[in-house]
C-alpha positions as CSV (number, residue, x, y, z in Angstrom):
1,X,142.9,-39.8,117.4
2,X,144.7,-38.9,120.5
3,X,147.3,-41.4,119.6
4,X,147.6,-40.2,116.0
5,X,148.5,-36.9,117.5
6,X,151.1,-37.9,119.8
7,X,152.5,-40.0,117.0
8,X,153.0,-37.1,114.6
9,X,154.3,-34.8,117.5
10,X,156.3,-37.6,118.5
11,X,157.6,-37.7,114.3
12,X,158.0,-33.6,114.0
13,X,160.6,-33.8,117.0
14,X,162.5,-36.6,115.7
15,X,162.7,-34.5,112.5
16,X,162.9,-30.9,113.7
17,X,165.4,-31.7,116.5
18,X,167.8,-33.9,114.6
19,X,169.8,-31.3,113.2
20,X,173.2,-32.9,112.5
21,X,176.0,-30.5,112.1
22,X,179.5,-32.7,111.2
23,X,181.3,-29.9,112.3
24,X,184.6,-31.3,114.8
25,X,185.5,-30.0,118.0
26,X,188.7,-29.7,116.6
27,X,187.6,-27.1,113.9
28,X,185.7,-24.9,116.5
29,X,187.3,-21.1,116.8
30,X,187.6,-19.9,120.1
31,X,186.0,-16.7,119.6
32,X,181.9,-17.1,119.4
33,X,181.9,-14.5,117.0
34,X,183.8,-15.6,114.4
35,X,182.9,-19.1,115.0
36,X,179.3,-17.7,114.1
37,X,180.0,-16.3,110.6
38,X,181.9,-19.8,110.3
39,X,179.0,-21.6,110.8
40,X,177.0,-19.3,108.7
41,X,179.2,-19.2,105.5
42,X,180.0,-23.1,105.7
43,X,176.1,-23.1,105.6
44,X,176.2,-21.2,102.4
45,X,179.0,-23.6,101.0
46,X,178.0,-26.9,98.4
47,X,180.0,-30.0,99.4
48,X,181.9,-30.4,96.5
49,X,181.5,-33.9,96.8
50,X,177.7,-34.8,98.1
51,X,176.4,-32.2,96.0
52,X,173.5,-31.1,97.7
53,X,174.6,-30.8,101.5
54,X,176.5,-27.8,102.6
55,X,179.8,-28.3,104.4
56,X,178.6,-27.7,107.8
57,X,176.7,-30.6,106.8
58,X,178.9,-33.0,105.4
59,X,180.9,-35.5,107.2
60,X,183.3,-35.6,103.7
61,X,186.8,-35.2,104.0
62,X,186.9,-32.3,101.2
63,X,183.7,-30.2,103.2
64,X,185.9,-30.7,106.6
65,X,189.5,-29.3,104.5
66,X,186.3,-26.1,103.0
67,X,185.3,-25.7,107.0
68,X,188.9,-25.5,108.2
69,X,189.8,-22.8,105.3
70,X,186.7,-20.5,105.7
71,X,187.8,-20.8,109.7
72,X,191.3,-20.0,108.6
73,X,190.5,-16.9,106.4
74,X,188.3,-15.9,109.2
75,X,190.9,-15.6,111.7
76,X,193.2,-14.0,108.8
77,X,190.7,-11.0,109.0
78,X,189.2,-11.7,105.9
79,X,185.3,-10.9,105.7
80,X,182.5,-13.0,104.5
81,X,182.4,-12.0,101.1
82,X,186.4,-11.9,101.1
83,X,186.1,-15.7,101.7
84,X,183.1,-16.5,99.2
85,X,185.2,-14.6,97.0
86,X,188.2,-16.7,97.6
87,X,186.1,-20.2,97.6
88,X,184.7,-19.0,94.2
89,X,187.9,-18.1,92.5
90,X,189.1,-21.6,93.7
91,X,186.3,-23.7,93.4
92,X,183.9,-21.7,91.2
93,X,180.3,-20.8,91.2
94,X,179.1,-24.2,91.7
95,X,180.5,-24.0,95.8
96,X,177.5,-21.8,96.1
97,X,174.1,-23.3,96.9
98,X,172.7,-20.1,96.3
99,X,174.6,-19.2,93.1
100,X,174.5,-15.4,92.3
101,X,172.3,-13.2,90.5
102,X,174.5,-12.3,87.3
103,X,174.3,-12.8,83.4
104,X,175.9,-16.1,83.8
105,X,173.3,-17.0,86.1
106,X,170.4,-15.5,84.8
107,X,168.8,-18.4,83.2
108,X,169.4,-20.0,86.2
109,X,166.9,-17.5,88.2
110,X,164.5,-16.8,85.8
111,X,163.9,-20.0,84.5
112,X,161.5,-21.2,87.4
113,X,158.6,-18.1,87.1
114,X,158.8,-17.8,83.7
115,X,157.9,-21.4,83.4
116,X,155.8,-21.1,86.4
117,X,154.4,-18.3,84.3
118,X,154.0,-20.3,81.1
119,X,152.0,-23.1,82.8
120,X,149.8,-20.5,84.2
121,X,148.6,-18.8,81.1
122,X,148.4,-22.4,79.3
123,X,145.7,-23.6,82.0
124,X,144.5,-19.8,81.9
125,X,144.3,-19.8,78.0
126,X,142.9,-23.6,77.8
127,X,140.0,-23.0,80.3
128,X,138.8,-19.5,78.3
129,X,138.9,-21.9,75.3
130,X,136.6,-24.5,77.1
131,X,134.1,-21.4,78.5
132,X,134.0,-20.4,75.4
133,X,132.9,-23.6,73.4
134,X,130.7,-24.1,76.3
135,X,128.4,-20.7,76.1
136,X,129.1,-20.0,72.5
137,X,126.8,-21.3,69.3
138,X,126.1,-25.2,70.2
139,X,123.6,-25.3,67.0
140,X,127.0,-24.8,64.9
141,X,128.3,-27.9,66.7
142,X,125.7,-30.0,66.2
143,X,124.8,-29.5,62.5
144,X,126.0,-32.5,60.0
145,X,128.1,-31.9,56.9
146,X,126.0,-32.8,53.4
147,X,128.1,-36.2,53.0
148,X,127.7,-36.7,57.1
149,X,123.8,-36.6,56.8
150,X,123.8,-38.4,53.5
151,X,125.7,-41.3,55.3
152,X,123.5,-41.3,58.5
153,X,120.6,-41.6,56.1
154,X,122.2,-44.5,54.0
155,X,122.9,-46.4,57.5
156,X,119.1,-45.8,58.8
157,X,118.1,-47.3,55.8
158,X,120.0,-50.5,56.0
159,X,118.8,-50.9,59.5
160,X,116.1,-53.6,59.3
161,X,112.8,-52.4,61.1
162,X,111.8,-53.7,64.7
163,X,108.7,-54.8,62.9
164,X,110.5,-57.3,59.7
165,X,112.0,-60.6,60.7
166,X,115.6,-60.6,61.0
């Protein structure tokens, strides 16, 4: 057991401390600051070619030409939502891994809970239906139709008797 543990603290470092930034030395600002709300916004940034990564992610030539403008707007003076702004007009909505909450988009947001919703009353409505069945009148369940009892006497009659020869 002792070893299982060490192998799965061992595992959550690897994981946990591997966080690979491509970011170049060469694209580092001097000022901490701004260098901060770089890092943050290129965070916040879809690699336009990998898709899922952000640009302070990607080792792609296009994400490092994304880092290097969002540094350059920053040291124009331009403020965060100056440059999302800017990357959007350019690129569009789909540079945003978090995409915006607007009519455009508002399938895009809602779609999740209401289907999260939807399976929720199906199991909801499906397991009322079961209890229901269950504790209601089984009698009703169990009695035969006139043509269903007429046939289960017709086959009891074939049947040969335990008793008679086959």
């Amino acid at each position: 057991m002792k070893k299982f543990r060490a192998a799965l603290v061992i595992a959550a470092l690897v994981i946990g401390g591997s966080t690979a930034h491509a970011v170049q030395p060469d694209e580092i600002m001097a000022d901490p600051v701004k260098e901060s709300r770089a890092r943050d916004l290129s965070r916040e940034l879809r690699c336009m070619v990998c898709q899922n990564q952000s640009i302070d992610d990607s080792d792609a030539p296009l994400a490092k030409d994304l880092r290097v403008l969002v540094r350059e707007r920053i040291g124009a003076g331009d403020s965060d939502s100056q440059v999302i702004n800017f990357l959007v007009a350019r690129y569009g909505e789909f540079v945003l891994l978090k995409p915006r909450f607007e009519l455009h988009t508002l399938l895009l947001w809602l779609l999740p809970p209401l289907l999260l919703g939807g399976g929720v009353l199906a199991l909801w409505l499906n397991s009322r239906r079961k209890t229901r069945v269950a504790v209601g009148d089984t009698d009703s369940l169990m009695q035969l139709s006139p043509e269903e009892q007429a046939r289960v006497e017709r086959l009891i009659d074939e049947q040969p008797s335990p008793r008679e020869p086959a």
